[in-house]
C-alpha positions as CSV (number, residue, x, y, z in Angstrom):
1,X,0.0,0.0,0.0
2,X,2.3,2.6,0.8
3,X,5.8,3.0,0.0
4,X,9.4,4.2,2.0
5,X,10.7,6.8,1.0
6,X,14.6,8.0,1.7
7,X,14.3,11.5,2.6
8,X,16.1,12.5,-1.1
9,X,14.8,14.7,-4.2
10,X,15.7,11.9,-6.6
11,X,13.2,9.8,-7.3
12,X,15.6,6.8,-8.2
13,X,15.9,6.4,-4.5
14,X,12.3,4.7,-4.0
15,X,12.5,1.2,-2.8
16,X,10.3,-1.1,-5.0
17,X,9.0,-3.0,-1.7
18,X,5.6,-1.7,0.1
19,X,5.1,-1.2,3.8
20,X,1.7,-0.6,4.9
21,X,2.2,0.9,7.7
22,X,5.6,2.3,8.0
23,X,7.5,-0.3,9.9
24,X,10.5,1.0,8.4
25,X,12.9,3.5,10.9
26,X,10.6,6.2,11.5
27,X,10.4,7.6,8.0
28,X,7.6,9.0,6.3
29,X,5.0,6.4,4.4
30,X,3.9,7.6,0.8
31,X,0.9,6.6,-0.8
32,X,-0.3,6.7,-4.1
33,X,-4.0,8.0,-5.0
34,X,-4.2,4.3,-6.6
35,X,-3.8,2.9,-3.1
36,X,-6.0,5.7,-1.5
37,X,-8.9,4.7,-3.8
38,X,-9.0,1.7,-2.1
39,X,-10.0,2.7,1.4
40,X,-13.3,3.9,-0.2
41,X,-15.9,2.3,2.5
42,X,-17.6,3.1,5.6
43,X,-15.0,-0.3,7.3
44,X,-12.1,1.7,5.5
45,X,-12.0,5.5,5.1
46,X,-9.0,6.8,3.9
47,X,-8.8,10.9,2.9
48,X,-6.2,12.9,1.8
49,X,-6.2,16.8,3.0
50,X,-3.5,18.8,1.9
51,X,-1.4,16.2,0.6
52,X,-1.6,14.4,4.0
53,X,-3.5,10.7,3.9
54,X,-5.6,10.0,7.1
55,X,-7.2,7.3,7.9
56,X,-10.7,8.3,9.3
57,X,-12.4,5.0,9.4
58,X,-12.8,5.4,13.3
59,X,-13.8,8.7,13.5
60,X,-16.9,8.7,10.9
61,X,-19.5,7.9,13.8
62,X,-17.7,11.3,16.2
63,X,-17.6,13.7,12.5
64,X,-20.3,16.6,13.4
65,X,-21.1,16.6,9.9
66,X,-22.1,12.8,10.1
67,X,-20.2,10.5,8.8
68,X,-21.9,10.3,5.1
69,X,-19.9,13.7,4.4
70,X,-17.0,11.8,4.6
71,X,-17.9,8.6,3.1
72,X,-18.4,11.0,0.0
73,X,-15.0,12.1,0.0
74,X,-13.5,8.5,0.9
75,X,-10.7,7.5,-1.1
76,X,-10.0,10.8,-2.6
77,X,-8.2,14.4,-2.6
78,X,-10.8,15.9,0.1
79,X,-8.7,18.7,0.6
80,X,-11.4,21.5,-1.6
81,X,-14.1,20.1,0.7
82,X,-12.3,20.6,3.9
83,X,-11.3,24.0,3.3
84,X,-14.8,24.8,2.1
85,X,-16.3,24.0,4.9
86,X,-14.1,26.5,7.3
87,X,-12.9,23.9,9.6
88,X,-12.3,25.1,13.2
89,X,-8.6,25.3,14.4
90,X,-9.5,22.2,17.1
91,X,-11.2,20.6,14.2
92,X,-7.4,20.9,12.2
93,X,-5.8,19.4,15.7
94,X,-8.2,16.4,16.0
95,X,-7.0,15.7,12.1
96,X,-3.2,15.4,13.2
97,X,-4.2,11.9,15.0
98,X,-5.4,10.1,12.2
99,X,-2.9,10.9,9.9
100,X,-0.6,7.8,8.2
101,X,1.2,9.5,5.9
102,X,1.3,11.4,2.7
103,X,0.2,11.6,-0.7
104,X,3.7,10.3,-2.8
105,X,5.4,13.2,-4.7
106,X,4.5,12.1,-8.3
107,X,0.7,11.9,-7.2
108,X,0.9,15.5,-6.0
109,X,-1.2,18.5,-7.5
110,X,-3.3,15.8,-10.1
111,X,-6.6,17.3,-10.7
112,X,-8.5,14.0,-10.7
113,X,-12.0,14.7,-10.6
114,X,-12.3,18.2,-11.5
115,X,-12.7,19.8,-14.9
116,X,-11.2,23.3,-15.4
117,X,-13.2,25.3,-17.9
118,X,-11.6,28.6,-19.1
119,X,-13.4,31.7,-20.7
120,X,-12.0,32.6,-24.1
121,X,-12.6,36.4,-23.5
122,X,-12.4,38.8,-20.6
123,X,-13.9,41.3,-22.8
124,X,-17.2,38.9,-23.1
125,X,-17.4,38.2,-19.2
126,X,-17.3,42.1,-18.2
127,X,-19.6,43.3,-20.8
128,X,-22.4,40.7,-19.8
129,X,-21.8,41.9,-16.0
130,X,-22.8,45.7,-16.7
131,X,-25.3,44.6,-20.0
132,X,-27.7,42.2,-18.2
133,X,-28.6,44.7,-15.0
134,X,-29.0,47.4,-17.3
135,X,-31.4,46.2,-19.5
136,X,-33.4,44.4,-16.6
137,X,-33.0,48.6,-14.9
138,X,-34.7,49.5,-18.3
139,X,-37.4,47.4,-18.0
140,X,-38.5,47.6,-14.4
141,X,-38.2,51.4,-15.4
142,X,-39.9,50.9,-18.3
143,X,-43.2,48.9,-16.4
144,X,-43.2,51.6,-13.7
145,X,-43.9,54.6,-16.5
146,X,-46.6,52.3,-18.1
147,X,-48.3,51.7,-14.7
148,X,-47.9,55.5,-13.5
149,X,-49.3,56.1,-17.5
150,X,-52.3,54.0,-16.9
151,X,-53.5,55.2,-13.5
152,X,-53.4,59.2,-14.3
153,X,-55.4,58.5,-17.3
154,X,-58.3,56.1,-15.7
């Protein structure tokens, strides 16, 4: 599952063998997002947060949220999700414990299940911003002189 890593920028100096748990010296344990999409169930909830993996599975019943928020996030990048939600600083403590390592380097900054649309124009975007309201302005302004019209005359 996850792999030991020497504390080294070359990547030639990963070890092919896996250790699950870290049993190695004290070093950090590396998984990959294969490995994390594993630990997808309520018996086995693993989540990765900031390029940290924790394994949550114990904690789902105590999550104030309930534990189906994080089921949805189970075996995945949840970090979006966390942030979004505007944890509380005790909540980012209470995180610390349940981590078992981190995301491995090559895994880091994927965008797996996001889609990233771009606008081809920033012209287009800022001239619908002021365009829309001011023709909705005209109309509303346009209905009030029709009603005010109508009621001098009857």
């Amino acid at each position: 599952m996850g792999e030991e890593m020497k504390n080294s920028n070359n990547t030639q100096d990963v070890p092919e063998t896996l250790d699950t748990h870290g049993g190695g010296g004290g070093g950090v344990t590396y998984y990959t997002l294969e490995d994390i999409n594993a630990h997808n169930t309520s018996k086995d909830t693993w989540l990765v947060i900031h390029d940290k993996v924790y394994d949550v599975t114990s904690f789902l019943e105590e999550h104030p949220g309930g534990e189906e928020v994080l089921l949805e996030q189970a075996g995945a990048d949840a970090t979006e999700s966390f942030e979004d939600v505007g944890h509380s600083i005790d909540a980012r403590e209470i995180l610390v414990q349940y981590c078992i390592g981190e995301l491995h380097l090559d895994d880091r900054g994927k965008n797996t299940s996001k889609e990233v649309y771009v606008t081809s124009s920033g012209e287009l975007s800022s001239w619908t911003t002021w365009m829309i309201p001011a023709i909705a302005a005209l109309a509303v302004g346009l209905m009030y002189r029709y009603y005010t019209l109508e009621h001098k005359s009857s």
